[in-house]
C-alpha positions in Angstrom: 150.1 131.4 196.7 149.4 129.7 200.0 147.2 127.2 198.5 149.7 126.1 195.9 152.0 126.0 199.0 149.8 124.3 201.4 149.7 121.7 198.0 153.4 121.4 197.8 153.9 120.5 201.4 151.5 118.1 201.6 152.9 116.4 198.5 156.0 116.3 200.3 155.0 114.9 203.3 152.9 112.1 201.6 155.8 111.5 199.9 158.5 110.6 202.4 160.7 113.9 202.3 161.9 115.2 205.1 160.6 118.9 205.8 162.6 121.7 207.2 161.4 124.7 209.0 162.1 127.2 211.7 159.0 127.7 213.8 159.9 129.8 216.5 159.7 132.8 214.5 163.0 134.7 214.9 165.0 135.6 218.1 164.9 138.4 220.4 168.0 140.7 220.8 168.4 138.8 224.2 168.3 135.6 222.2 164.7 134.7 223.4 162.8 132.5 221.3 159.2 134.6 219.6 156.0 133.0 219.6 155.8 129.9 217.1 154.2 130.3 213.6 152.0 128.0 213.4 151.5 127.8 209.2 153.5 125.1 208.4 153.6 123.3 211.1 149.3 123.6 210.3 149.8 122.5 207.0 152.1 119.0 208.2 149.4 118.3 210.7 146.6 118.4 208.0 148.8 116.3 205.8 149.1 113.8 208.7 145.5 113.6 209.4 144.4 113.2 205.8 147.0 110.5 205.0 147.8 107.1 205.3 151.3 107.7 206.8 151.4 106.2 210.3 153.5 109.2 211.9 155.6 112.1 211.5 158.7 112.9 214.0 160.0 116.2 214.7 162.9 116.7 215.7 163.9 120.1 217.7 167.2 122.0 216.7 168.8 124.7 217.8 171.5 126.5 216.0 173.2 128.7 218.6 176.4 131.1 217.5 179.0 132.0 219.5 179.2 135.7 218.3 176.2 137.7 217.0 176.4 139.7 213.9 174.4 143.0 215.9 176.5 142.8 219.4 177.7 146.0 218.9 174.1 147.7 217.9 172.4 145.1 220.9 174.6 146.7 223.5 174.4 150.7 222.2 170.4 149.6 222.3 171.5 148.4 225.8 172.8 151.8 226.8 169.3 153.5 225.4 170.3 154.1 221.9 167.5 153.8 219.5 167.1 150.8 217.5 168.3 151.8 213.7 165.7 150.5 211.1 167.0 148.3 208.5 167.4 149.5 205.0 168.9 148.5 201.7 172.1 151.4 202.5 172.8 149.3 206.0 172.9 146.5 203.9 175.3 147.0 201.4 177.3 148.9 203.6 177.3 145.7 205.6 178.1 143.2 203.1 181.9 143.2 205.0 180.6 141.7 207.9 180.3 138.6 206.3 184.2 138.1 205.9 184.6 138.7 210.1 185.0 135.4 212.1 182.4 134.7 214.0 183.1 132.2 216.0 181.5 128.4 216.4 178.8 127.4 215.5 176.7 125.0 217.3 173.6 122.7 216.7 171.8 120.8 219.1 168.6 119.0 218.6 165.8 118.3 221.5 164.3 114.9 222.0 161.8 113.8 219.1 158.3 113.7 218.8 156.2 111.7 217.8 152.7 112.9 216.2 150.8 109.8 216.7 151.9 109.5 220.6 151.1 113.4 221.1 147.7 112.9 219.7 147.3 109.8 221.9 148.3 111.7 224.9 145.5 114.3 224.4 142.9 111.9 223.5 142.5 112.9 220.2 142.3 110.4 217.0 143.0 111.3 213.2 139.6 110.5 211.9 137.8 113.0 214.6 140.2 116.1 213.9 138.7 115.7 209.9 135.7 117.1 211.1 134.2 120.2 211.4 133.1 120.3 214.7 136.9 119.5 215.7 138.2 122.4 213.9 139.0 124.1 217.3 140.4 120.7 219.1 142.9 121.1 216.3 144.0 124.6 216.2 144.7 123.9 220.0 146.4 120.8 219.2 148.8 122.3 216.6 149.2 125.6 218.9 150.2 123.5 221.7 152.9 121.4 219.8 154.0 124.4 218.4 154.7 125.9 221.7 156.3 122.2 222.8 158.8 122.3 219.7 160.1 125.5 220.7 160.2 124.6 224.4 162.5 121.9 223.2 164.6 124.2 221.1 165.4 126.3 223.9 166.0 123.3 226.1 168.9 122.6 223.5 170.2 125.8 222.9 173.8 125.8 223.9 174.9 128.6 226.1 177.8 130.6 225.1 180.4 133.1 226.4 179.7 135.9 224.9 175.6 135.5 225.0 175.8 135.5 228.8 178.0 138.0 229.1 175.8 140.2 227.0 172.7 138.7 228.9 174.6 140.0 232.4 
């Protein structure tokens, strides 16, 4: 499966179409970002370095909510209450949930970056990473963008009422 995946996404990148994906991994309870995943963000990189595209530009975006859909479990968690395991009961029984009003919805995006200036700014050149002996030089790279992408996410993230309050 991953390397008829890893085959589609380079497709699509050597073809021009724009590429969605959420690389921080989740949020915490407290709305923290997790450590990036890497995979994808891997898989664009090697696309990059083995084609003939000049760039590639990601752009940052956070999608903050005003409400969460767990307040009510995050603060009984809060109080010391055990965190209930998921299961397919919890789900059905909250299928309702999903008529509530939430609240707004917001999306904000970071500034863009640029691939070809990022490489630039690390010294690094396309033709060098294709190499084995630059095989750690580019896991670094692609874990240190990674960890830039989120930083921009969570420069973005819109603050709201009800997040501080249950941040407080």
């Amino acid at each position: 499966y991953s390397a008829v995946f890893r085959a589609y996404v380079r497709k699509l990148y050597k073809e021009g179409f724009t590429q969605e994906f959420f690389i921080e991994g989740g949020r915490s309870r407290t709305g923290k970002t997790l450590p990036p995943k890497t995979g994808i963000l891997g898989m664009l990189f090697d696309a990059f370095i083995e084609g003939r595209q000049e760039d590639a530009i990601f752009f940052p975006a956070c999608i903050s909510y005003e409400k969460i859909l767990e307040g009510s479990a995050y603060t009984r968690e809060l109080e010391g209450g055990e965190k209930e395991k998921e299961n397919a009961g919890a789900l059905v029984k909250s299928a309702g949930i999903l008529k509530s009003r939430y609240g707004r919805v917001y999306i904000s995006f970071g500034p863009a970056i640029s691939l070809k200036e990022e490489l630039a700014k690390h010294g690094l050149n396309k033709e060098a990473l294709q190499t084995a002996a630059h095989q750690q030089d580019k896991r670094n790279f692609v874990r240190e963008l990674a960890y830039q992408i989120v930083y921009e996410i969570n420069q973005a993230v819109v603050v709201t009422a009800n997040a501080t309050a249950v941040a407080i």
